[in-house]
C-alpha positions as CSV (number, residue, x, y, z in Angstrom):
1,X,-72.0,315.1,-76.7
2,X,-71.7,312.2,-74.4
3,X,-74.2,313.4,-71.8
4,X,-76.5,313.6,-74.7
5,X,-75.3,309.9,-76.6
6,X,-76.1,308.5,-73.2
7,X,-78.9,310.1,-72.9
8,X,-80.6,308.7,-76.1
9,X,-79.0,305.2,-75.5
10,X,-80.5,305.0,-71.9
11,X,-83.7,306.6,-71.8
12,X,-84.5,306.8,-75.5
13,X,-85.5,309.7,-77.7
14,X,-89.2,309.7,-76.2
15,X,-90.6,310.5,-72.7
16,X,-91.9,307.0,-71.7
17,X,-87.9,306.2,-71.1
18,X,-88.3,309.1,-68.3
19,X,-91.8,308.1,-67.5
20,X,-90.5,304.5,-66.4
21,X,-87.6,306.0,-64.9
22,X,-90.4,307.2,-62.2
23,X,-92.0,304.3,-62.2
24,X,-89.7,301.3,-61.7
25,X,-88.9,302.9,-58.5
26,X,-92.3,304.0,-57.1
27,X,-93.5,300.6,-58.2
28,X,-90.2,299.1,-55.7
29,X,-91.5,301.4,-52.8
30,X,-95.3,300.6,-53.3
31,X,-94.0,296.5,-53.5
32,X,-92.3,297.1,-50.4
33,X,-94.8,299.1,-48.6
34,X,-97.4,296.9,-49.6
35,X,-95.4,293.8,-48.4
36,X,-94.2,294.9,-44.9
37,X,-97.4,296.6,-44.1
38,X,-99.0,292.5,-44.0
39,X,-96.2,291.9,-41.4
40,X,-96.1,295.3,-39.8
41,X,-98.4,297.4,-37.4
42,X,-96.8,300.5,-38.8
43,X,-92.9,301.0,-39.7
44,X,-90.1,302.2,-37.5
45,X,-90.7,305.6,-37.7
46,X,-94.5,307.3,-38.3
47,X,-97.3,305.9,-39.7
48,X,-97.1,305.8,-43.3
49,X,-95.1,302.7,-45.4
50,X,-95.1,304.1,-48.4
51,X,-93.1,307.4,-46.7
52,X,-90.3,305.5,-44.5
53,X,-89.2,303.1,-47.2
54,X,-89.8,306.1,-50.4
55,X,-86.9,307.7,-47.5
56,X,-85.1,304.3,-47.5
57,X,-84.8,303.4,-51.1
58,X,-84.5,306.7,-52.9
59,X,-80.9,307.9,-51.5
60,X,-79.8,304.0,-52.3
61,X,-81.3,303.4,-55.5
62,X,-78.8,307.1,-56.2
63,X,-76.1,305.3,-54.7
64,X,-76.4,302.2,-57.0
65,X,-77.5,304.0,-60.5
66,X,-74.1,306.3,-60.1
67,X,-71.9,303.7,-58.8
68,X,-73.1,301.0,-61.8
69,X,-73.0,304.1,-64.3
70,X,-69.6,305.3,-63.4
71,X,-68.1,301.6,-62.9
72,X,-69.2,301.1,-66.9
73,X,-68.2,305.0,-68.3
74,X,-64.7,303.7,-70.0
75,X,-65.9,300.5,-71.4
76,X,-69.2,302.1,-72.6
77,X,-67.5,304.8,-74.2
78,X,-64.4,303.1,-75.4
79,X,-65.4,304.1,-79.3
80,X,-65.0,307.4,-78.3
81,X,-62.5,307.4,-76.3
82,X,-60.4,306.8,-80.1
83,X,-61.1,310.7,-80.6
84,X,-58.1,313.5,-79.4
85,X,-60.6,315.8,-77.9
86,X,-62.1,313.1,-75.4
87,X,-60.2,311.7,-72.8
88,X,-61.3,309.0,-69.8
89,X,-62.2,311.6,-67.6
90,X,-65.0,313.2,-70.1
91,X,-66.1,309.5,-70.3
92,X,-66.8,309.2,-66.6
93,X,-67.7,312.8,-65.6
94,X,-71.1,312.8,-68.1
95,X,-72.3,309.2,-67.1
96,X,-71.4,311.0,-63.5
97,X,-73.8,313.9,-64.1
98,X,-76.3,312.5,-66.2
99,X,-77.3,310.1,-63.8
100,X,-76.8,312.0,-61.0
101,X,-79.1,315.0,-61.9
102,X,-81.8,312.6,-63.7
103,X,-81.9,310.8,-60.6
104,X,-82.1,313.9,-58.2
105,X,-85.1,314.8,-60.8
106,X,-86.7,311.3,-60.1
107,X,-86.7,311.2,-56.7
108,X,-87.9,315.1,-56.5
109,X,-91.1,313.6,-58.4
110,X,-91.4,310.9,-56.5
111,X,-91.5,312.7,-53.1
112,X,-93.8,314.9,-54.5
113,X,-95.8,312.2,-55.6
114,X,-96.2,310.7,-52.1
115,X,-96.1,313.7,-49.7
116,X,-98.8,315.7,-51.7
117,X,-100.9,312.2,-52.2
118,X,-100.5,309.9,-50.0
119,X,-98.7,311.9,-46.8
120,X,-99.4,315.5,-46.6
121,X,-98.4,316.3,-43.0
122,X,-95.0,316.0,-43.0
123,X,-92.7,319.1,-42.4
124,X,-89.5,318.7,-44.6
125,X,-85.7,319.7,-43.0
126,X,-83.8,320.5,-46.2
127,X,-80.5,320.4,-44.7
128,X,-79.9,316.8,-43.7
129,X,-81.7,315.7,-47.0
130,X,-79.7,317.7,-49.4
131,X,-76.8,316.6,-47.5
132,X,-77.6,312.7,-47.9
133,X,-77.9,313.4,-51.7
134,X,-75.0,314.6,-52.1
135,X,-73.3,311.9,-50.0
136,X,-75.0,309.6,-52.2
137,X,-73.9,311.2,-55.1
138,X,-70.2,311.3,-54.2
139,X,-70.1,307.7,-52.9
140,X,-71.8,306.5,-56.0
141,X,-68.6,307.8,-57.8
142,X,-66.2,307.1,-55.2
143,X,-67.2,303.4,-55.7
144,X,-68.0,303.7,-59.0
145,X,-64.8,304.6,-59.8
146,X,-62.9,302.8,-58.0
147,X,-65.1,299.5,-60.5
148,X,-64.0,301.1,-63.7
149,X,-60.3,301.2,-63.3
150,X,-60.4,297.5,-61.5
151,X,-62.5,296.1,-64.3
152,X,-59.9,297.7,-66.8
153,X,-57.4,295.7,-64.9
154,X,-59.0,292.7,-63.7
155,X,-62.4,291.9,-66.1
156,X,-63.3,289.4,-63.8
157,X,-64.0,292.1,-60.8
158,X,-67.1,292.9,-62.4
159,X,-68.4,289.6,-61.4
160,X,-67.1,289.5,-58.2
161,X,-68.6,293.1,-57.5
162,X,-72.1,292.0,-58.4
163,X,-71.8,289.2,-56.1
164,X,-70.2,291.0,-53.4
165,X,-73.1,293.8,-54.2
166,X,-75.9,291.7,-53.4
167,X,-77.0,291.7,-49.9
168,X,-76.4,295.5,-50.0
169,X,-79.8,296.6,-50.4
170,X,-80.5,294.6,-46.8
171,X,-77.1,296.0,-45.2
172,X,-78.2,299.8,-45.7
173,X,-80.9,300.8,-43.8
174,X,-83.4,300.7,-46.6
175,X,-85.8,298.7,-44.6
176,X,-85.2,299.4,-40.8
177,X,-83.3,302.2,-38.8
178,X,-79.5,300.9,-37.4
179,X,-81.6,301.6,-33.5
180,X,-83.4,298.5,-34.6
181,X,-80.4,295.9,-34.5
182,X,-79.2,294.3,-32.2
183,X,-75.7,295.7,-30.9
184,X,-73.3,292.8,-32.8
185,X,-75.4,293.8,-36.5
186,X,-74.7,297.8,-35.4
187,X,-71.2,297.2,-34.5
188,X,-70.9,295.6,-38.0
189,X,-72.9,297.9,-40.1
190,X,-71.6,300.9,-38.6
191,X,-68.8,300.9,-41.0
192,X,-71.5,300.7,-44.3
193,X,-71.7,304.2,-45.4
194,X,-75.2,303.7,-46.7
195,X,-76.8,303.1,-43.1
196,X,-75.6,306.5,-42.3
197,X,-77.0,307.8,-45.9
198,X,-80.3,306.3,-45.1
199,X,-80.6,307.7,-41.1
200,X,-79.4,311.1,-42.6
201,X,-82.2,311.4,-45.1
202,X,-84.9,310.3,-42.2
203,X,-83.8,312.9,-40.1
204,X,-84.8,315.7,-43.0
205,X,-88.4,314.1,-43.0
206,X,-88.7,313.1,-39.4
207,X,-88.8,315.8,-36.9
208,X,-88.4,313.1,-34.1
209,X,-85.4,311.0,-35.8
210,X,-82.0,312.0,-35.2
């Protein structure tokens, strides 16, 4: 019941809630693609834009929709929580799920999307990609829940969690592979789980990258 309340409240009763849930992130990888490829003779690895930062951006975008889902499951569902039969844990667990299998669903479409369209010759390891999902995944609620019982405490962390959440996108590997930086940024960034996330899921689409 609150997979399916969250369900209707997020992506509506119709399928142009899913439909945009495919496109607000194709339309953040084409932007980017589009963008880098004026300053760019081609991207750190292969040829193809569109590709390296779909590899980038996917895994993170996971991270970020479990981790801002989860951080919000008792305070969204606080008029439920009034009910015997559902505890916290039910709260967080189906914003957990929800989001995590709608967006494993979303990025299968979008890779789809671009390696049947736009970059056909690529030869897919399995392993390492699965593996970043899941890392994603797990982190997302990690994090995530970590945010839900500090914002119970402390209201105010919410705020301080966006702010502190900002540069993130530019700390994780979304747009460049950690070989790029110079040694003090790798020594640094080494400890961001999210750079690891990022190089893991490259290495299931590029035979060369490890």
């Amino acid at each position: 019941a609150l997979m399916l309340r969250e369900m209707s409240t997020r992506y509506g009763r119709t399928p142009g809630g899913y439909i945009w849930g495919v496109v607000e992130p194709l339309a953040a990888i084409m932007f980017l693609a589009l963008g880098f490829s004026l300053l760019l003779r081609s991207p750190s690895l292969g040829t193809n834009f569109i590709l390296f930062y779909a590899t980038g951006y996917v895994v993170f975008n996971l991270y970020q929709v479990v981790s801002s889902a989860t951080s919000k499951s008792i305070e969204y569902s606080k008029p439920l929580l009034k009910f015997p039969a559902v505890n916290w844990l039910d709260a967080l667990v189906a914003r957990f799920l929800l989001n995590s299998l709608t967006g494993i669903m979303i990025s299968f479409l979008l890779f789809t999307i671009i390696l049947n369209i736009v970059e056909n010759r690529t030869v897919l390891d399995l392993g390492p990609i699965i593996e970043a999902f899941c890392l994603s995944m797990f982190l997302g609620l990690g994090i995530g829940s970590l945010n839900c019982t500090l914002i119970g405490l402390f209201p105010v962390w919410g705020m301080i969690w966006g702010i502190i959440n900002r540069p993130l996108f530019l700390a994780s590997g979304v747009i460049y592979i950690y070989e790029d930086l110079p040694r003090l940024a790798q020594d640094i960034l080494w400890y961001n789980p999210l750079i690891h996330i990022t190089g893991l899921t490259r290495t299931g689409f590029y035979t060369t990258y490890s």
